[in-house]
N, C-alpha and C positions, 0 to 999 in steps of 0.2 A: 168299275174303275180299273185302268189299265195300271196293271204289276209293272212298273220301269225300274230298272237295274242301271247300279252307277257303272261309268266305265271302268277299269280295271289301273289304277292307277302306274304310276312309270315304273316304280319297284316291280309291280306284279307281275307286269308285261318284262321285263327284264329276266324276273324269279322264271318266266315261262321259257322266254330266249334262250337264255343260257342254261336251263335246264334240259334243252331238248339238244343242245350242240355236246353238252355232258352225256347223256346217256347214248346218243349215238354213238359217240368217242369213245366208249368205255363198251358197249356192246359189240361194235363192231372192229374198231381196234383193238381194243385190252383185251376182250373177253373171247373175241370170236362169234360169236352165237347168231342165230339169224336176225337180219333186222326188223322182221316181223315183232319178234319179242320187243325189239325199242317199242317200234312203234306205238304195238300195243300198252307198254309202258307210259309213253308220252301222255295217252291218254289220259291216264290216272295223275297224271301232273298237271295237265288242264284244269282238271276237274277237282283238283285243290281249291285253285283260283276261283271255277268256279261256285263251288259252294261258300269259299270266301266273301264273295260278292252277293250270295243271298237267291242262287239257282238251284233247284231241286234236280234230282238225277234224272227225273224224269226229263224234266224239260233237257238236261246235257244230250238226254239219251235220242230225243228227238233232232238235236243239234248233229249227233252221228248218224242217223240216218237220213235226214237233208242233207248233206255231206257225199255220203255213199251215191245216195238217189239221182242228183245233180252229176255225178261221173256215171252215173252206170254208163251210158254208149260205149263210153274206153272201155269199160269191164267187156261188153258184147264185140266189140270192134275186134279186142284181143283175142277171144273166144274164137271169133268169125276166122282171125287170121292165123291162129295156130292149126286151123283144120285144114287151112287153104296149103300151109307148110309143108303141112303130114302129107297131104297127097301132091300137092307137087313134084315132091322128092319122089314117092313111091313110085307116082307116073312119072317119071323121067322127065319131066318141064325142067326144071331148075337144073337133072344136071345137063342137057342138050342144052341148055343155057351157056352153062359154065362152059361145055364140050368147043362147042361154035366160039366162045370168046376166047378162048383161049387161039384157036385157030385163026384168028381174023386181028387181034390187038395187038400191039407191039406192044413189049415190058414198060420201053420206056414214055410211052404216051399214057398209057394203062389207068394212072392215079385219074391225070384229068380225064379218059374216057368215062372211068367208074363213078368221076363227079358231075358230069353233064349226062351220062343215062341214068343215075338216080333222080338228079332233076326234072330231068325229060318225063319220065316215069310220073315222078310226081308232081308234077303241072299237068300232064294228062288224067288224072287220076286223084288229085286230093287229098291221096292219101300218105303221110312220112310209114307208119304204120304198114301199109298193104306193099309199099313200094320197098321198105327195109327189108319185109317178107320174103320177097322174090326175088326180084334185080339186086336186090343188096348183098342177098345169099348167095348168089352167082358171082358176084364181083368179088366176094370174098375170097370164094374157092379159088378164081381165076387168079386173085394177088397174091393166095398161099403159093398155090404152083408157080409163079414168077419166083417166089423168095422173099417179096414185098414182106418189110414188118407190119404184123397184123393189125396193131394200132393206127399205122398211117392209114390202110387199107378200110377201116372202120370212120374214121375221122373222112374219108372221101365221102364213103357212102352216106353219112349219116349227115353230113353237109348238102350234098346233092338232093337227100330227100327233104330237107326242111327250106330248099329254094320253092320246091309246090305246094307243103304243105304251109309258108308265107304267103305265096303270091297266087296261087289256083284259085280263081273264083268258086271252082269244086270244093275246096279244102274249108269244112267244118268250122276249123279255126279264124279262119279270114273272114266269113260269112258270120259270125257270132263274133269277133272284135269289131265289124264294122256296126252292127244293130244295135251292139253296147255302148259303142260311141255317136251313135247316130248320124251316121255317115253312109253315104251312098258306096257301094262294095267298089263298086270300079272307081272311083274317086279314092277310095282305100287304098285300093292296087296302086294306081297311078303315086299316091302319095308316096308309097312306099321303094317303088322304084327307085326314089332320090338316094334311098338307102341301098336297097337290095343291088340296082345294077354293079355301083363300083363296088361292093366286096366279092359279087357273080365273079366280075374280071379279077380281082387283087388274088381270090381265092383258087379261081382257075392257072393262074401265072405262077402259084406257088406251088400247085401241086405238079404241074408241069417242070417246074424246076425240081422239086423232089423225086419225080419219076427221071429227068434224066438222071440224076444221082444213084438212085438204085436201081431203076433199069437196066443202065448198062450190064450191072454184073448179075440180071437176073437169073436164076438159075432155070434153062429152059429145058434140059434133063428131066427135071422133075414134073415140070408141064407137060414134055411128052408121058411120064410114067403115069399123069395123071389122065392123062387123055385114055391111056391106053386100058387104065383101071374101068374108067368111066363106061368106055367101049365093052367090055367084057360084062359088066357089071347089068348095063344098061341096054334097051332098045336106042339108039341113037339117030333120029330123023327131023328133020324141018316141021314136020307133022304133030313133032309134040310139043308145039308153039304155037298149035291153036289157041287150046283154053285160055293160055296169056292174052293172045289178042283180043281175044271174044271179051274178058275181062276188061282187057282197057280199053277197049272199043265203049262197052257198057258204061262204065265208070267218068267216062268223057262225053257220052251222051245224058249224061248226070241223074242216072238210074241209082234207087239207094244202096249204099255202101253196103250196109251189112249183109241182103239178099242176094248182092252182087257178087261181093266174096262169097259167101257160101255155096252159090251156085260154082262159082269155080270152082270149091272143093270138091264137088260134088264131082266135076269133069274130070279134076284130077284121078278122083277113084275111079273112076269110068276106064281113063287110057292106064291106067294100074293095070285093071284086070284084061282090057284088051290087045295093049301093045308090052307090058312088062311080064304077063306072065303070071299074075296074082291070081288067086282063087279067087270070085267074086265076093265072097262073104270078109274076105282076108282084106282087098283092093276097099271092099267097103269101111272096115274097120279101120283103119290108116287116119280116116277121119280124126278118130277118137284115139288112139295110140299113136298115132306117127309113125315114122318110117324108122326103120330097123335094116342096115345093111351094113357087108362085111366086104369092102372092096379091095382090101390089101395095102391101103393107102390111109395112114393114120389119121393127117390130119382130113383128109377129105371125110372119111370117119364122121371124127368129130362133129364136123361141120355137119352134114350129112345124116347123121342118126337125132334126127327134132322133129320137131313139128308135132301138130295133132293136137286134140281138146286138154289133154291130161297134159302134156307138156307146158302149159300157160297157168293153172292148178296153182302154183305156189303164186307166181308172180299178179292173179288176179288177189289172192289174199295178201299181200304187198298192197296194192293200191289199194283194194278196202280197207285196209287197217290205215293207208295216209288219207285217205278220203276223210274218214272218220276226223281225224287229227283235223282237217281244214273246217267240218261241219263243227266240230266245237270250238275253235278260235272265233268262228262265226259266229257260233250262238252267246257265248260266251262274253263277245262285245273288244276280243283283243284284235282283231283289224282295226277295226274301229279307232280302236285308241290311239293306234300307232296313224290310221291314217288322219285322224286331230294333229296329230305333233308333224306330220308332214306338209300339211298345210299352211301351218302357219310357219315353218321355215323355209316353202318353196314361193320366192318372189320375184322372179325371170325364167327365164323361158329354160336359160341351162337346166338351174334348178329342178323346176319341173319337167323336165325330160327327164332329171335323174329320180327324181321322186316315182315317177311312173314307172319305171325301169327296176328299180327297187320294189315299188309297191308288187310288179310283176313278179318279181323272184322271191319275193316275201310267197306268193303264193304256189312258186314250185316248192320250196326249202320247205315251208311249213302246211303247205295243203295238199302236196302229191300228186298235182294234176294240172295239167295245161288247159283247163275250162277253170279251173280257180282261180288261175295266175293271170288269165284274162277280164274275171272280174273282179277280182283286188284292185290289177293295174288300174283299169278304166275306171271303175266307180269312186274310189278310195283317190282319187284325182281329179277328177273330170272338174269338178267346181273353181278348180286353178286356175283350168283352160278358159272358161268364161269369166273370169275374175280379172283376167288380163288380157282379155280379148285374142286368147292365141285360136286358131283355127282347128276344130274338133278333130281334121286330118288327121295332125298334128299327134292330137292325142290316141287315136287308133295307131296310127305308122310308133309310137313308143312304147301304146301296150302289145304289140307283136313282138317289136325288140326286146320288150323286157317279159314277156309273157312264153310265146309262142319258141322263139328260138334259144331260151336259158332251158326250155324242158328237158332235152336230154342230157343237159347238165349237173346233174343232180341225182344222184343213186338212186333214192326211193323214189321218185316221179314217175309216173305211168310212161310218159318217153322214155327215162336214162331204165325205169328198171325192164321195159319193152326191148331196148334196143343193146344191152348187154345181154339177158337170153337171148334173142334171135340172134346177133353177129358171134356169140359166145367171147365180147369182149369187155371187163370191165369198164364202169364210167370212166373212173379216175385214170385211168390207163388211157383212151380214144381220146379224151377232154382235151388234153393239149392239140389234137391235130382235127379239132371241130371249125375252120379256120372260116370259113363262111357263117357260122352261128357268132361266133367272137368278134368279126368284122364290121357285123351290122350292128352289137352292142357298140363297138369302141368307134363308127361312124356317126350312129344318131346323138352320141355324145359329145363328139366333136363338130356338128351341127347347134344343137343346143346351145352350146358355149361361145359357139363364134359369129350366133345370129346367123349362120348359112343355112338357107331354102327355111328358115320361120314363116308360117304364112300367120297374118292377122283378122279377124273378121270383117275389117274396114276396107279386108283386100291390100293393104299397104303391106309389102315385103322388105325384110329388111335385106336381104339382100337382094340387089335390083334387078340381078340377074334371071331371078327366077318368081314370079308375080303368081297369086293364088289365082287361078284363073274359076 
């Protein structure tokens, strides 16, 4: 006889809600402490509820490790890319990056160049992840030396990367919302266009207008000091822009991710000990330790001294410990609940746009991870979409908006807590200037709501302009 567990009633699911927005609040506001401790906390708040309901620890315990098991790739992915960091930097890629853009960009064009080669990047490549890595650490350095504040400069990059990491036929993400929803990948893409193009342009036009604002009085003093540090510091040649290529050459002949990066790490140590100067064993190590340099220039520094396997160390136990948190609400039966009570209030197409959009952030805030939040969204919904004969498109194109592009919005998520260490900038800080992630939520929502580009199964659109083909 199969053991069935009731769902977790509205109070309980509430008692969990508001208990996990309290202990964050109090940990990481009041208290200070790391949010690892929340999290880990959260857990044992879960598991009130569930032993409330009549689940053994065991079973919870299983719940956290389907949970964990289900994210591991982001746990290797981060692995893969804190090595590719470490030796980058030590082989000079990243700053001959920095070196060259600074040389060739204007300040005030600078926002939107850093928005469209993070894109660029990551529509060749797949990866927000690989591409924050690299190009995004370069565009950083380059907007510190303008003078750019570093939040805007963050908000460009991390905008530009999650244009490939939505719309890349490469991109993980796009490939696994479209199979969840049952939907042809390039019909995915195409769908999503309706969204992604106009916020591309609204978001490219506004950084453009931000960079003339602060470009002008960029301070280009400090660019040269930075050049000049760089030069001193570094071998500086065209040549240590191989591995980068070889890498996204690879990556876009849609060779696997993780082997792919790591093999670039690997390159990276190679022109470490070749063209930098390293001892071989030193050059090798960089892998695992990161890059360690003294260039006289603070914040290049900063920027500058990361990378490597230990450097990602706290941040993969972060997302095990939210993993965890998403495999117990699962096992537990509190999705669930909530996506019963979403159900039966979503009954038009608005609605359910926002329900899915919701259900998507339901699964960054409380599961940690952009593969949770992709299947909350879709599955936790999907029965709407043929309920009402909306078009499954439909339903992929809103679990990306609410799934894919809220992920680095959120501290503890594998994106927000991924792309505040690598850019060394807080969420809460870049969040306001994520202007292309924000545009595609507040577009498919004003879609939703005004019957624009709705497709139906029957093919009939309601707006006529634009027909399910």
């Amino acid at each position: 006889m199969v053991d069935e567990k009731r769902l977790p009633t509205l109070g309980e699911v509430g008692f969990v809600l508001v208990g996990f927005i309290v202990i964050m609040y109090l940990f990481i506001v009041q208290f200070e402490l790391p949010i690892q401790l929340a999290l880990l906390t959260v857990w044992f708040l879960i598991m009130i509820v569930g032993l409330r309901i009549g689940y053994t620890y065991y079973q919870m315990q299983n719940g956290i490790i389907k949970g964990i098991t289900d994210g591991m790739e982001a746990v290797l992915v981060l692995i893969s890319v804190g090595a590719l960091i470490g030796t980058w930097i030590a082989g000079g890629i990243v700053p001959s990056i920095i070196y060259f853009g600074l040389t060739i960009i204007d300040p005030t064009i600078f926002l939107f160049a850093a928005f469209v080669i993070c894109a660029i990047t990551s529509l060749a490549t797949g990866t927000s992840f690989g591409s924050a890595g690299t190009a995004g650490i370069a565009m950083m350095g380059i907007g510190a030396s303008f003078g750019m504040p570093i939040a805007l400069v963050a908000g460009a990059v991390i905008s530009g990367c999650y244009v490939g990491d939505k719309l890349s036929p490469l991109s993980d993400t796009t490939v696994m919302t479209a199979s969840l929803s049952k939907v042809n990948v390039i019909e995915h893409i195409k769908g999503m266009l309706y969204v992604s193009g106009p916020a591309f342009v609204i978001a490219g036009l506004l950084f453009i207008v931000m960079g003339f604002f602060y470009g002008g009085s960029g301070d280009l003093s400090q660019a040269e000091q930075t050049m000049q540090s760089l030069s001193n510091y570094f071998n500086i040649a065209w040549y240590m822009l191989i591995p980068a290529a070889i890498v996204i050459a690879l990556l876009a002949m849609k060779k696997p991710a993780i082997p792919v990066i790591l093999f670039g790490a690997l390159l990276g140590s190679i022109w470490a000990g070749l063209f930098q100067g390293l001892a071989p064993l030193e050059a090798f190590t960089s892998i695992y330790t990161g890059s360690t340099i003294e260039s006289g220039v603070d914040f290049i520094d900063n920027l500058l001294n990361r990378g490597g396997i230990t450097f990602m160390l706290e941040v993969i136990v972060l997302i095990l410990f939210a993993l965890g948190v998403g495999g117990l609400m699962e096992q537990t039966g509190i999705l669930r609940a909530i996506c019963v009570k979403l159900l039966s209030w979503a009954d038009n197409a608005g609605k359910t746009t926002l329900s899915t959009m919701l259900s998507g952030f339901f699964g960054n805030f409380f599961g940690g991870a952009a593969y949770v939040s992709l299947i909350t969204a879709s599955k936790m919904t999907e029965e709407n979409y043929d309920r009402l004969n909306l078009d499954r498109r439909l339903l992929s194109r809103n679990t990306e908006a609410g799934g894919t592009v809220t992920t680095p919005m959120v501290p503890w998520s594998d994106g927000g807590i991924f792309m505040a260490a690598t850019l060394g900038v807080s969420t809460l800080t870049y969040l306001p200037f994520l202007w292309f992630n924000l545009l595609v939520v507040l577009i498919s929502l004003i879609y939703g709501f005004s019957n624009k580009f709705i497709w139906y199964t029957n093919d009939h659109t309601v707006d006529n302009s634009e027909k399910a083909s």
